[in-house]
PyMOL Python script that loads the backbone (N, CA, C, O; Angstrom):
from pymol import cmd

cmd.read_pdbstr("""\
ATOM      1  N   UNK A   1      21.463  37.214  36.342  1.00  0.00           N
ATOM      2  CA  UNK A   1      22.799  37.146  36.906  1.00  0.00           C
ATOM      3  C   UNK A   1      23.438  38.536  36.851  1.00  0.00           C
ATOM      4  O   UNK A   1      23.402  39.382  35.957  1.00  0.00           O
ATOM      5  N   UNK A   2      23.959  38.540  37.897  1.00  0.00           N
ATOM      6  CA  UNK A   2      24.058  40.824  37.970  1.00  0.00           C
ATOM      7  C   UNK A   2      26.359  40.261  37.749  1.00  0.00           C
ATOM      8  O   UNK A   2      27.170  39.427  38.152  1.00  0.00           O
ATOM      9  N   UNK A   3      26.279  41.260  37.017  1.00  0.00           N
ATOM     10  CA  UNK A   3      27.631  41.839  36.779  1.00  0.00           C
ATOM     11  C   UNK A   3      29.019  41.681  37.872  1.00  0.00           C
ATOM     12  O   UNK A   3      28.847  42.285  38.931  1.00  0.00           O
ATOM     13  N   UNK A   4      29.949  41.172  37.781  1.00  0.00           N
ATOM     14  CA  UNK A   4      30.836  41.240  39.102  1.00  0.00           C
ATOM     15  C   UNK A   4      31.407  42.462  39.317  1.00  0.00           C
ATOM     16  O   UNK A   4      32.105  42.846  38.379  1.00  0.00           O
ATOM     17  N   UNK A   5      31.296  43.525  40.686  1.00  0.00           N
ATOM     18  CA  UNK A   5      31.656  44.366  40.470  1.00  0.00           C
ATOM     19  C   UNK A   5      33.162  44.894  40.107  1.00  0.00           C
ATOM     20  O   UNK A   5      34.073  44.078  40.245  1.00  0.00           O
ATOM     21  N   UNK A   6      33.499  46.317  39.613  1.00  0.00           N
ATOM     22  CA  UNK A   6      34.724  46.352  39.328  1.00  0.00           C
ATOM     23  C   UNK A   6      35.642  46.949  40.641  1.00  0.00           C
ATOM     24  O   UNK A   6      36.854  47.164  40.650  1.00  0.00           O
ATOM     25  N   UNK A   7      35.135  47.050  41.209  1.00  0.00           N
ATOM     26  CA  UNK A   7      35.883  47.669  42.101  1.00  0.00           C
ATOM     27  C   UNK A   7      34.778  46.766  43.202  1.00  0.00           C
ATOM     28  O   UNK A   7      33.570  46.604  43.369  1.00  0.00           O
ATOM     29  N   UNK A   8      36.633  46.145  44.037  1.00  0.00           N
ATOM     30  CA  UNK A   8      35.684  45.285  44.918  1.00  0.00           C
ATOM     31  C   UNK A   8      35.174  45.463  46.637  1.00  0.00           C
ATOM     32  O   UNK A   8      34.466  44.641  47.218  1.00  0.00           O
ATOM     33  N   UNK A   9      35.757  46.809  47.288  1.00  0.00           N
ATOM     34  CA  UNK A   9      36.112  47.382  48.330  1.00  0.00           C
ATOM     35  C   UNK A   9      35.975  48.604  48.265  1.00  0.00           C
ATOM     36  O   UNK A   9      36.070  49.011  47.107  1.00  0.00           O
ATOM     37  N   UNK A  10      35.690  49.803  49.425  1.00  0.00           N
ATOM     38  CA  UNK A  10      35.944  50.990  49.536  1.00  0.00           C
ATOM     39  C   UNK A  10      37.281  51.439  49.583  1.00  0.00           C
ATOM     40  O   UNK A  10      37.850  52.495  49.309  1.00  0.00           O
ATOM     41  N   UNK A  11      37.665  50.172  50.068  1.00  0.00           N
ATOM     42  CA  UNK A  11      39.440  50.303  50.422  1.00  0.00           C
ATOM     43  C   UNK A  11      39.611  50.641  49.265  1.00  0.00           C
ATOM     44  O   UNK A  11      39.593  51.821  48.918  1.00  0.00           O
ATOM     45  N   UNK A  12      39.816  49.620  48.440  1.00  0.00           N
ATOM     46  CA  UNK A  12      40.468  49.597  46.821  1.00  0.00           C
ATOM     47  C   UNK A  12      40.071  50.750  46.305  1.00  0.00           C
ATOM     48  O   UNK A  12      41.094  51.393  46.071  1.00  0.00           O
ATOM     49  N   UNK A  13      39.112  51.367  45.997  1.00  0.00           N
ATOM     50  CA  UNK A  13      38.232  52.786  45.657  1.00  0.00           C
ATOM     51  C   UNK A  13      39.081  53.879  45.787  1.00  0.00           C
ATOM     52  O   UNK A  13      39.446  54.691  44.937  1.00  0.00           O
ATOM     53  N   UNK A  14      39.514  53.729  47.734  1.00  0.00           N
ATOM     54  CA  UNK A  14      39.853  55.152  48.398  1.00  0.00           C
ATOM     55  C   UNK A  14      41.431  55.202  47.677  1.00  0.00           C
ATOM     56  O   UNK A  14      41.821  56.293  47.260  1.00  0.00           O
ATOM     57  N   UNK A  15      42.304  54.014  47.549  1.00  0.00           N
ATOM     58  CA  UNK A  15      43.164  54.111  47.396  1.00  0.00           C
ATOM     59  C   UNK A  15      44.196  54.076  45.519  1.00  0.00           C
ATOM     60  O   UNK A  15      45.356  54.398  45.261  1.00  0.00           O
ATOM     61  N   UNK A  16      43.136  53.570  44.664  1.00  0.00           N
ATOM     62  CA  UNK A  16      43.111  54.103  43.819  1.00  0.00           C
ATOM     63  C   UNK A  16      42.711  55.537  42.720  1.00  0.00           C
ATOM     64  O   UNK A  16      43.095  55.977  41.636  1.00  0.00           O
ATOM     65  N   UNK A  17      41.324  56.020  44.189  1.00  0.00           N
ATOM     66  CA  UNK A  17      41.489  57.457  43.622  1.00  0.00           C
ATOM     67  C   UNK A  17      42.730  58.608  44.104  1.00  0.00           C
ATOM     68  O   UNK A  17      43.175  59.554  43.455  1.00  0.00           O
ATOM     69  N   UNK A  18      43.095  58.137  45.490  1.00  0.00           N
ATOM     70  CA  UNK A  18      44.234  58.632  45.879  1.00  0.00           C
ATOM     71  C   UNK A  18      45.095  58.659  44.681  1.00  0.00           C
ATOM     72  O   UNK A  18      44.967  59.680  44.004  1.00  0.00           O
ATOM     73  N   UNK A  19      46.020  57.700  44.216  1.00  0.00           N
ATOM     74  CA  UNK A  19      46.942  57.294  42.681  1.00  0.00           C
ATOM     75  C   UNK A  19      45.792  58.532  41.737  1.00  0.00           C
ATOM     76  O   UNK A  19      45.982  59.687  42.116  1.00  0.00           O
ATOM     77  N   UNK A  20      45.380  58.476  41.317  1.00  0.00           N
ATOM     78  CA  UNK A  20      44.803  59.401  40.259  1.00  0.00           C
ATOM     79  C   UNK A  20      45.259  60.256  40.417  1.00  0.00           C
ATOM     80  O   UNK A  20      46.219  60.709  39.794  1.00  0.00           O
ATOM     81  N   UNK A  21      44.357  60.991  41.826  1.00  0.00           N
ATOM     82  CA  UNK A  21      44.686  62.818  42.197  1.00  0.00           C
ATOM     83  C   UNK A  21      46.392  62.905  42.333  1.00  0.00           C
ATOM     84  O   UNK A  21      46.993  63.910  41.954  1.00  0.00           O
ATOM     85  N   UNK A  22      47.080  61.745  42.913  1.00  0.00           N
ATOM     86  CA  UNK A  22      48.410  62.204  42.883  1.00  0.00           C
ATOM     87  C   UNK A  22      49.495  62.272  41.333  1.00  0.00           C
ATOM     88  O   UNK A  22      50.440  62.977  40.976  1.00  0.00           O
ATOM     89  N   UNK A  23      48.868  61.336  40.851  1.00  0.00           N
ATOM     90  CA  UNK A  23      49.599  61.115  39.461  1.00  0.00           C
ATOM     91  C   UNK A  23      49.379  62.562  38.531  1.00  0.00           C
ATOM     92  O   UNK A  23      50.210  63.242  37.929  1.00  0.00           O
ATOM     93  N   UNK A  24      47.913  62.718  38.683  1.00  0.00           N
ATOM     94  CA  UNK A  24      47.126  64.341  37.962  1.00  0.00           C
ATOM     95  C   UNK A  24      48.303  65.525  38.700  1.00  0.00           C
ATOM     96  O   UNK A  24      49.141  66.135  38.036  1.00  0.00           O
ATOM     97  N   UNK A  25      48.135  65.646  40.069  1.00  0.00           N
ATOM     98  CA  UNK A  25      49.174  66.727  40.392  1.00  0.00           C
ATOM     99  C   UNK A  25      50.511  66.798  40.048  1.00  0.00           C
ATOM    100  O   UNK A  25      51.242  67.789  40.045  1.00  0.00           O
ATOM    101  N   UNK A  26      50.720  65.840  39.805  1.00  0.00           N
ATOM    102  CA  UNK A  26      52.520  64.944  39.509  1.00  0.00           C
ATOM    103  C   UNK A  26      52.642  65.490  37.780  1.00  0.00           C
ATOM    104  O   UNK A  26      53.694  65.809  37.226  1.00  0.00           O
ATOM    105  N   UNK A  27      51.624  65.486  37.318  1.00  0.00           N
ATOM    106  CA  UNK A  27      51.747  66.609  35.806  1.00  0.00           C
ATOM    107  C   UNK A  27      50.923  67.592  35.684  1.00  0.00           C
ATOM    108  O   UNK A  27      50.388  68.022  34.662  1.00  0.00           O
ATOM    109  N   UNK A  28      50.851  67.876  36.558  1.00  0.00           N
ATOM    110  CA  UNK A  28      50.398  69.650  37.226  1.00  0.00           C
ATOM    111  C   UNK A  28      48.739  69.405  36.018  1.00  0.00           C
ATOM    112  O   UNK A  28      48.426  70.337  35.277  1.00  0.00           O
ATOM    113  N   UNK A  29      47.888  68.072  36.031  1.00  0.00           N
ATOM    114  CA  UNK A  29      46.676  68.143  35.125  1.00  0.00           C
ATOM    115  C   UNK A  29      45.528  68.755  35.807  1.00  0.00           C
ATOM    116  O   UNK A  29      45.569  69.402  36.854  1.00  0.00           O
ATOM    117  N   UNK A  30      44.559  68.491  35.132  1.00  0.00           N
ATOM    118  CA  UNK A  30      43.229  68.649  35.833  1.00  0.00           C
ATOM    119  C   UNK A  30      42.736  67.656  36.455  1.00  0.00           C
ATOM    120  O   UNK A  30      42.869  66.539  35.955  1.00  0.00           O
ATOM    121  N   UNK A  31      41.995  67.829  37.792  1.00  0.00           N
ATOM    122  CA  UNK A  31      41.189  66.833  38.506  1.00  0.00           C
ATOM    123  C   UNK A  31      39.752  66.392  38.009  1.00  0.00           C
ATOM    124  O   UNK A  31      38.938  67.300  38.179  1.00  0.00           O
ATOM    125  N   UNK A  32      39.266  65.358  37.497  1.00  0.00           N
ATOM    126  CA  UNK A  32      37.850  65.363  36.768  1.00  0.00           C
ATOM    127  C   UNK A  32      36.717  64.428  37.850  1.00  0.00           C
ATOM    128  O   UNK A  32      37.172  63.818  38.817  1.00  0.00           O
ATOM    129  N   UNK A  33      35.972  64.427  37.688  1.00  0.00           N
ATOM    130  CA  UNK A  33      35.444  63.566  38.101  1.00  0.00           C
ATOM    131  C   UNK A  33      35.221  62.417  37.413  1.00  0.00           C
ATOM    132  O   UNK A  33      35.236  61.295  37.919  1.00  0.00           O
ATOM    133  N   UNK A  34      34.863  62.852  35.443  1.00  0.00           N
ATOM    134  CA  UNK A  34      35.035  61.764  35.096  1.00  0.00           C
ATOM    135  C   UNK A  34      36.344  60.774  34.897  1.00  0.00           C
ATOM    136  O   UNK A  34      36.316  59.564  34.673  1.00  0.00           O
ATOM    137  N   UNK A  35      37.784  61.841  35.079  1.00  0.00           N
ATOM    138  CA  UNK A  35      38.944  61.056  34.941  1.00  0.00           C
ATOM    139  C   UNK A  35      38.795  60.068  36.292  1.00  0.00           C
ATOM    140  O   UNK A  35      39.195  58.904  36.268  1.00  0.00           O
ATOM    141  N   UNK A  36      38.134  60.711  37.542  1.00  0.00           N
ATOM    142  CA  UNK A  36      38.256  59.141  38.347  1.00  0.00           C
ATOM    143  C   UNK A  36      37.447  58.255  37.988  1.00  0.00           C
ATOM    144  O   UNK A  36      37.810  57.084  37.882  1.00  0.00           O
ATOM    145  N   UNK A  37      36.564  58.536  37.809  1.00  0.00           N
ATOM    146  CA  UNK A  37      35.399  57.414  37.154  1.00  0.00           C
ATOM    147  C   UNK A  37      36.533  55.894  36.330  1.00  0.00           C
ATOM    148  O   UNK A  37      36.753  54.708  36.577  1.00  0.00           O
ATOM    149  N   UNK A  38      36.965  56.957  35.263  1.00  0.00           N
ATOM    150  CA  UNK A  38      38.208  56.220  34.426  1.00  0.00           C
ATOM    151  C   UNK A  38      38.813  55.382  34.980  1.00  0.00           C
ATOM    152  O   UNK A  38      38.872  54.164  34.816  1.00  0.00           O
ATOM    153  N   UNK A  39      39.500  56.373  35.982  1.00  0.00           N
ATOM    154  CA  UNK A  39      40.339  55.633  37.012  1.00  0.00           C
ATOM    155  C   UNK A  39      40.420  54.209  37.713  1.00  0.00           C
ATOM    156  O   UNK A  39      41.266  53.391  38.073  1.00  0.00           O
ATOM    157  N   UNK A  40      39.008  54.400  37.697  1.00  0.00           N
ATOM    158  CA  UNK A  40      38.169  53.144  39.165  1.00  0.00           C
ATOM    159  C   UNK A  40      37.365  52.424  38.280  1.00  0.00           C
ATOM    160  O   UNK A  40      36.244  52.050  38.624  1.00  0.00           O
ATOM    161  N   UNK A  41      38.134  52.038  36.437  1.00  0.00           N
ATOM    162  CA  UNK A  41      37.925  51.572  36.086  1.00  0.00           C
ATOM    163  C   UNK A  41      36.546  51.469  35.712  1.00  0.00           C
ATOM    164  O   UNK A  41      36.039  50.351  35.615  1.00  0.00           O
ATOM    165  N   UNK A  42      35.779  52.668  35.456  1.00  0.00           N
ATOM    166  CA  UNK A  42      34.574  52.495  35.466  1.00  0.00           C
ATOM    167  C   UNK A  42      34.382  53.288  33.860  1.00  0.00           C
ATOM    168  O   UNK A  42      35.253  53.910  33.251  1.00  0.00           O
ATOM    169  N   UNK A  43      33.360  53.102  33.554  1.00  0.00           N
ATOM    170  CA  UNK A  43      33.063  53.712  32.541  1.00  0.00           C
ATOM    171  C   UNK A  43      32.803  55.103  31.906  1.00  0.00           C
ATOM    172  O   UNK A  43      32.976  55.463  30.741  1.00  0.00           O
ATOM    173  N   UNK A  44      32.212  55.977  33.276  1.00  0.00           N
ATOM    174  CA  UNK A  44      31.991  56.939  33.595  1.00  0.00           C
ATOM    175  C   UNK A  44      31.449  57.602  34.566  1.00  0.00           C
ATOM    176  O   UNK A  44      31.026  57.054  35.584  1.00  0.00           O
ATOM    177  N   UNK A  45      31.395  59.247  34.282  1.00  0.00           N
ATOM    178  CA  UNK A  45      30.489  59.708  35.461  1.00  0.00           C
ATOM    179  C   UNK A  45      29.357  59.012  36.017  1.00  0.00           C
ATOM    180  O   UNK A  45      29.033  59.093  37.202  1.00  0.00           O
ATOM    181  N   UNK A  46      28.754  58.320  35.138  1.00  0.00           N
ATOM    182  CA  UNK A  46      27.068  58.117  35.239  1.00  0.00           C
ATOM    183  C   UNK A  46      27.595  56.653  36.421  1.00  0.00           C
ATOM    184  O   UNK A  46      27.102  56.450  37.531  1.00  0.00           O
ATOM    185  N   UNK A  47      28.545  55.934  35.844  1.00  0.00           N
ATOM    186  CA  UNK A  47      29.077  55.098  36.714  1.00  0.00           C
ATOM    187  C   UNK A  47      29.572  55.194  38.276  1.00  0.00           C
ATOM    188  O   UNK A  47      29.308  54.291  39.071  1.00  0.00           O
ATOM    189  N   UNK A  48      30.215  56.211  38.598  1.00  0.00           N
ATOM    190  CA  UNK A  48      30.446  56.964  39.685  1.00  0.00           C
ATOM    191  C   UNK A  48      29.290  56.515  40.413  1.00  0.00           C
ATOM    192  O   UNK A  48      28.995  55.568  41.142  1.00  0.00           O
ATOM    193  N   UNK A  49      28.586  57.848  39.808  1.00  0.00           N
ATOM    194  CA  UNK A  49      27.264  58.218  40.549  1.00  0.00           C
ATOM    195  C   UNK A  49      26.817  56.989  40.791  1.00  0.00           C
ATOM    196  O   UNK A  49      26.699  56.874  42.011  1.00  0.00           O
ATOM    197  N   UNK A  50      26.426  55.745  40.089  1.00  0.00           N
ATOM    198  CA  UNK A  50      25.962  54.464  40.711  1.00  0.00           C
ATOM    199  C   UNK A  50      26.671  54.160  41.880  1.00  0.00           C
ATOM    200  O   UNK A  50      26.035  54.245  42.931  1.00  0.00           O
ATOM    201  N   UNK A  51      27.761  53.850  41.927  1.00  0.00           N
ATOM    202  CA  UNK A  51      28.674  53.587  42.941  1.00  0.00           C
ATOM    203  C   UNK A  51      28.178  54.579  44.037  1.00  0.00           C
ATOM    204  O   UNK A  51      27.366  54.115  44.838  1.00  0.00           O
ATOM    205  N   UNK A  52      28.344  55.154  44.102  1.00  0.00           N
ATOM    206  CA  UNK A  52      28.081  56.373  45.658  1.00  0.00           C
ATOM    207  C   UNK A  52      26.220  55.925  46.036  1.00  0.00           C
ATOM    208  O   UNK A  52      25.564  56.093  47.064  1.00  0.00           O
ATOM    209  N   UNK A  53      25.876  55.366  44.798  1.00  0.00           N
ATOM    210  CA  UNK A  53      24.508  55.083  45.411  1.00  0.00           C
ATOM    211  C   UNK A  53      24.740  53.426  46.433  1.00  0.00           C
ATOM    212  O   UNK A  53      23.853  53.025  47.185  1.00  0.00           O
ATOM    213  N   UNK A  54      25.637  52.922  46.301  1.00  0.00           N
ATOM    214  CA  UNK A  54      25.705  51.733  47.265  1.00  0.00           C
ATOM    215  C   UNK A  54      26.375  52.301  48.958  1.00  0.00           C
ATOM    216  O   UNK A  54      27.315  52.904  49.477  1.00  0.00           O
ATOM    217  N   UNK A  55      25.434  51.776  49.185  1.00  0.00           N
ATOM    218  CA  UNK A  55      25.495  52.016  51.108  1.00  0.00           C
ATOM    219  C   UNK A  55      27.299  51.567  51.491  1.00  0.00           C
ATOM    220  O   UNK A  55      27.989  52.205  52.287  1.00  0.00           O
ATOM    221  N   UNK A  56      27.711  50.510  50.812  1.00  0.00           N
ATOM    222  CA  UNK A  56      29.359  50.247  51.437  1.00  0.00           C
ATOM    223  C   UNK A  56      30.236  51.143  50.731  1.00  0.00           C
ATOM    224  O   UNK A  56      31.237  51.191  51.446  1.00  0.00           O
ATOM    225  N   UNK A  57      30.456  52.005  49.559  1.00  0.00           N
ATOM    226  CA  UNK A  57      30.704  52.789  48.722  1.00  0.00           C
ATOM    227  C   UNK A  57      30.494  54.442  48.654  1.00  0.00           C
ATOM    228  O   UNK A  57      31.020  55.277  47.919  1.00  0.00           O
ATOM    229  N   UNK A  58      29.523  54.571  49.710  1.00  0.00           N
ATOM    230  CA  UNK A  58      28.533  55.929  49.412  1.00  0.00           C
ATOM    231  C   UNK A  58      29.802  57.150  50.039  1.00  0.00           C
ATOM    232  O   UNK A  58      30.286  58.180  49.569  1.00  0.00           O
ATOM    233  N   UNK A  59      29.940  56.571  51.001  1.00  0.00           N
ATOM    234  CA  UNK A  59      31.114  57.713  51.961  1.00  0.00           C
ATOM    235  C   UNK A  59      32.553  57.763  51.145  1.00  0.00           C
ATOM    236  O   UNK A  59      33.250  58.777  51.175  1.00  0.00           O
ATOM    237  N   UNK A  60      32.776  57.070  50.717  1.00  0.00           N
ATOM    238  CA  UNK A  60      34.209  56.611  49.904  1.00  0.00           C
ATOM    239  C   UNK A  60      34.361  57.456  48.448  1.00  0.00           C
ATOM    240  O   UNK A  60      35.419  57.966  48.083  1.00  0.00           O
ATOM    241  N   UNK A  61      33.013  57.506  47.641  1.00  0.00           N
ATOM    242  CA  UNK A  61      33.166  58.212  46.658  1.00  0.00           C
ATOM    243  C   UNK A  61      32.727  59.390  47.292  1.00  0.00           C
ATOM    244  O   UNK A  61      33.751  60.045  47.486  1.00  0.00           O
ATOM    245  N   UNK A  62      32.048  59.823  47.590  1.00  0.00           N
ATOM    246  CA  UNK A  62      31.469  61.524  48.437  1.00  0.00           C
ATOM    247  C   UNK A  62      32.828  61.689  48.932  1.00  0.00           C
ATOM    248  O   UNK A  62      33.366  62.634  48.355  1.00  0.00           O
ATOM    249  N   UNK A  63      33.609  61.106  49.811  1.00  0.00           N
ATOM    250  CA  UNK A  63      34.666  61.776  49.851  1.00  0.00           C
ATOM    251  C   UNK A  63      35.881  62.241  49.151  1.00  0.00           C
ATOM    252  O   UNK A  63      36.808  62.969  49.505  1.00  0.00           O
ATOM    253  N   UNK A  64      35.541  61.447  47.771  1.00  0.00           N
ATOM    254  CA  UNK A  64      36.610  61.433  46.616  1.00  0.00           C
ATOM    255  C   UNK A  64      36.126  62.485  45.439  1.00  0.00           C
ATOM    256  O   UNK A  64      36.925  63.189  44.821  1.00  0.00           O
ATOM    257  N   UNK A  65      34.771  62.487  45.231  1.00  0.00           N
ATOM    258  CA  UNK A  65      34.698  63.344  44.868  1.00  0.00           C
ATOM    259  C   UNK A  65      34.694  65.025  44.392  1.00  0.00           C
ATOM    260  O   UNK A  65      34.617  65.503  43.260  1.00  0.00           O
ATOM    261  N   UNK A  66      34.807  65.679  45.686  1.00  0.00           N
ATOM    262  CA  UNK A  66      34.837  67.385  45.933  1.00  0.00           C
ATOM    263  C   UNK A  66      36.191  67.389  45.518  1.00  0.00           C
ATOM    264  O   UNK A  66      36.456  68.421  44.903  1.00  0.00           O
ATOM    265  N   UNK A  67      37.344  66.440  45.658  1.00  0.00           N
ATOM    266  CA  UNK A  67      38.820  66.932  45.379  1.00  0.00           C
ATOM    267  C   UNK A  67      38.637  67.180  43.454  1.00  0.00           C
ATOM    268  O   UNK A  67      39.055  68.218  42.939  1.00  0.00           O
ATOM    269  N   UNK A  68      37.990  66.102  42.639  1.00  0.00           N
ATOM    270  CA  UNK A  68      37.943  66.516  40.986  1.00  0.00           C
ATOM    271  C   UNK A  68      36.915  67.489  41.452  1.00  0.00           C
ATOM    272  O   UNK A  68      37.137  67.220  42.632  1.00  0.00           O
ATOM    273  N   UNK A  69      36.014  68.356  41.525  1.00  0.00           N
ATOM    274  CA  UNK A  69      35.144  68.928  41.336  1.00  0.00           C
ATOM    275  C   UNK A  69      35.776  70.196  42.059  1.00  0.00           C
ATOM    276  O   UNK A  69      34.952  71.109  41.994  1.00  0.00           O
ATOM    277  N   UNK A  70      36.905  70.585  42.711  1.00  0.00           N
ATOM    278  CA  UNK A  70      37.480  71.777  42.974  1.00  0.00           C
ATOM    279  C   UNK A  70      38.256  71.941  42.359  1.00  0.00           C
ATOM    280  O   UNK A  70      38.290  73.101  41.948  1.00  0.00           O
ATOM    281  N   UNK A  71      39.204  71.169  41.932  1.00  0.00           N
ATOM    282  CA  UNK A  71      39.659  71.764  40.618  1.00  0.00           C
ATOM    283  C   UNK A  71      39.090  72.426  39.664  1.00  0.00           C
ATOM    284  O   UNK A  71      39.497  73.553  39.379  1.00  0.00           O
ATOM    285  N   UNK A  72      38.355  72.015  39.198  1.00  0.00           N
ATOM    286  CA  UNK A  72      37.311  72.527  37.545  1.00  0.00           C
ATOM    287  C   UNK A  72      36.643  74.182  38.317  1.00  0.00           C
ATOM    288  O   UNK A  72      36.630  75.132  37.534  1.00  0.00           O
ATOM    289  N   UNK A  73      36.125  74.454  39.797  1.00  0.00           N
ATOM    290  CA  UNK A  73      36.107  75.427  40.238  1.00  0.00           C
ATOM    291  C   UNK A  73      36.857  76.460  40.195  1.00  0.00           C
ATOM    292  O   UNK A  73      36.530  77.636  40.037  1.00  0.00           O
ATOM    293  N   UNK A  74      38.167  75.871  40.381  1.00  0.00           N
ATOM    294  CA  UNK A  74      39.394  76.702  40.231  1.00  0.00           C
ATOM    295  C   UNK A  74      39.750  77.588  38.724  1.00  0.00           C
ATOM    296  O   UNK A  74      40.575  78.494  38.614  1.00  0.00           O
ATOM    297  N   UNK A  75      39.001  77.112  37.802  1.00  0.00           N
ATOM    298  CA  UNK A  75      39.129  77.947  36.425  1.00  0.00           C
ATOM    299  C   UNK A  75      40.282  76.878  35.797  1.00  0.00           C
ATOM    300  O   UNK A  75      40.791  77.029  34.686  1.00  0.00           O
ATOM    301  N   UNK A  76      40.489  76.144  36.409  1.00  0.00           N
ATOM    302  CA  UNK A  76      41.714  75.185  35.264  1.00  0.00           C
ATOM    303  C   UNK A  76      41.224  74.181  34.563  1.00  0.00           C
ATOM    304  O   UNK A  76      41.926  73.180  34.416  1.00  0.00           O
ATOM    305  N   UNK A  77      39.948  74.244  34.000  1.00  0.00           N
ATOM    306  CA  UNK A  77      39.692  73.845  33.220  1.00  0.00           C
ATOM    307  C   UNK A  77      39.558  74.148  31.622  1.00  0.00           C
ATOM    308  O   UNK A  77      39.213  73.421  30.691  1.00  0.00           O
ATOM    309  N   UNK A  78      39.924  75.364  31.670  1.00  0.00           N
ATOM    310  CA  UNK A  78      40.422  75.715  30.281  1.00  0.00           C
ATOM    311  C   UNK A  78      41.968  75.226  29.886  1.00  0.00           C
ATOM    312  O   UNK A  78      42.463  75.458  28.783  1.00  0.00           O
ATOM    313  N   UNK A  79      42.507  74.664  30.732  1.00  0.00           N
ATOM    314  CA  UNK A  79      43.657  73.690  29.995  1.00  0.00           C
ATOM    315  C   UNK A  79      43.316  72.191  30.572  1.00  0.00           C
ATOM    316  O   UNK A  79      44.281  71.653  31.114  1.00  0.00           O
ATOM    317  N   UNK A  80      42.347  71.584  30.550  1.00  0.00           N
ATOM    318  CA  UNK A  80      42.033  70.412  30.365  1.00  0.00           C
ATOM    319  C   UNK A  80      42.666  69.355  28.989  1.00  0.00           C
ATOM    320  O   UNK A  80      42.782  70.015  27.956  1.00  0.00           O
ATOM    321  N   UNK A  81      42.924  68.414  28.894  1.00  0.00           N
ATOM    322  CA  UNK A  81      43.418  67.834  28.072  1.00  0.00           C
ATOM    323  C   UNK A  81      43.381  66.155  28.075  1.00  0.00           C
ATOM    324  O   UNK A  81      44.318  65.623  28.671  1.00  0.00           O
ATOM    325  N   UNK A  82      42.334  65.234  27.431  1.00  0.00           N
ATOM    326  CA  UNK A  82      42.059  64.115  27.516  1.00  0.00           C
ATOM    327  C   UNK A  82      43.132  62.808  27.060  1.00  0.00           C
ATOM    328  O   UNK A  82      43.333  62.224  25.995  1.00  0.00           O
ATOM    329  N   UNK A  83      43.617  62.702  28.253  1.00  0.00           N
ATOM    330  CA  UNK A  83      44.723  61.753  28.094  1.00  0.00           C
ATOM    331  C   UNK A  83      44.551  60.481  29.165  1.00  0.00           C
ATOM    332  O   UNK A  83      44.216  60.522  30.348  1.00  0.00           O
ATOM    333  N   UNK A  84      44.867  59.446  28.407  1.00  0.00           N
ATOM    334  CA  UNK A  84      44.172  57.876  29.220  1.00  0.00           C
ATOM    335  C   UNK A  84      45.142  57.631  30.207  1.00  0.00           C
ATOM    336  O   UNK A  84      46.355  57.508  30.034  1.00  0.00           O
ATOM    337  N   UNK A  85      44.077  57.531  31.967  1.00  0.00           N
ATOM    338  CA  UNK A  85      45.059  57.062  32.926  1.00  0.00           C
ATOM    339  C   UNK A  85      45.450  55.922  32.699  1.00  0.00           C
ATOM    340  O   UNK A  85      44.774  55.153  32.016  1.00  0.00           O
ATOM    341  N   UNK A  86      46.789  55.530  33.301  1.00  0.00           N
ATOM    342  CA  UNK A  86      46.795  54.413  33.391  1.00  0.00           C
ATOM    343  C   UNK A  86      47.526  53.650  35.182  1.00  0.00           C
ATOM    344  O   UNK A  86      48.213  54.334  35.940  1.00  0.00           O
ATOM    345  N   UNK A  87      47.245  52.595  35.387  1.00  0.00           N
ATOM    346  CA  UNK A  87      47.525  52.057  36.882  1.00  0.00           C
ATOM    347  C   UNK A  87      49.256  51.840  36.968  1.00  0.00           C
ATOM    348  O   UNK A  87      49.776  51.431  38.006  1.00  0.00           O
TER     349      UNK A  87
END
""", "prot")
cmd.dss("prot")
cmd.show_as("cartoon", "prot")
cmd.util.cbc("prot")
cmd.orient("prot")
């Protein structure tokens, strides 16, 4: 018997990582990839990455992703600071 997923739509996905990246800019934080992971209620990066491996999902996280992963490019990751999102 396989797991119900947590996230049940691309919709739901696109529009809760949206809320992340805006809430993160809204206290001038860092963009993570694993903070969306968090986000989308998932456990982690490694979780992500599953997700983008499903064909209804794949375009939705690939497109959510490069926004946390340009940040950390940007050098602002030396004020990173692990604090729990919340919805």
């Amino acid at each position: 018997m396989a797991r119900p997923r947590i996230i049940e739509t691309p919709e739901e996905a696109w529009e809760i990582g949206q809320g992340y990246f805006g809430k993160m800019r809204a206290e001038e934080r860092p963009l993570t990839v694993t903070g969306l992971a968090l986000a989308l209620g998932l456990s982690g990066r490694q979780s992500l990455i599953e997700y983008e491996g499903r064909p209804e999902f794949s375009d939705t996280i690939k497109a959510l992703r490069p926004n946390a992963n340009n940040t950390l490019r940007s050098g602002y990751s030396a004020q990173m600071r692990l604090v729990p999102y919340s919805r």
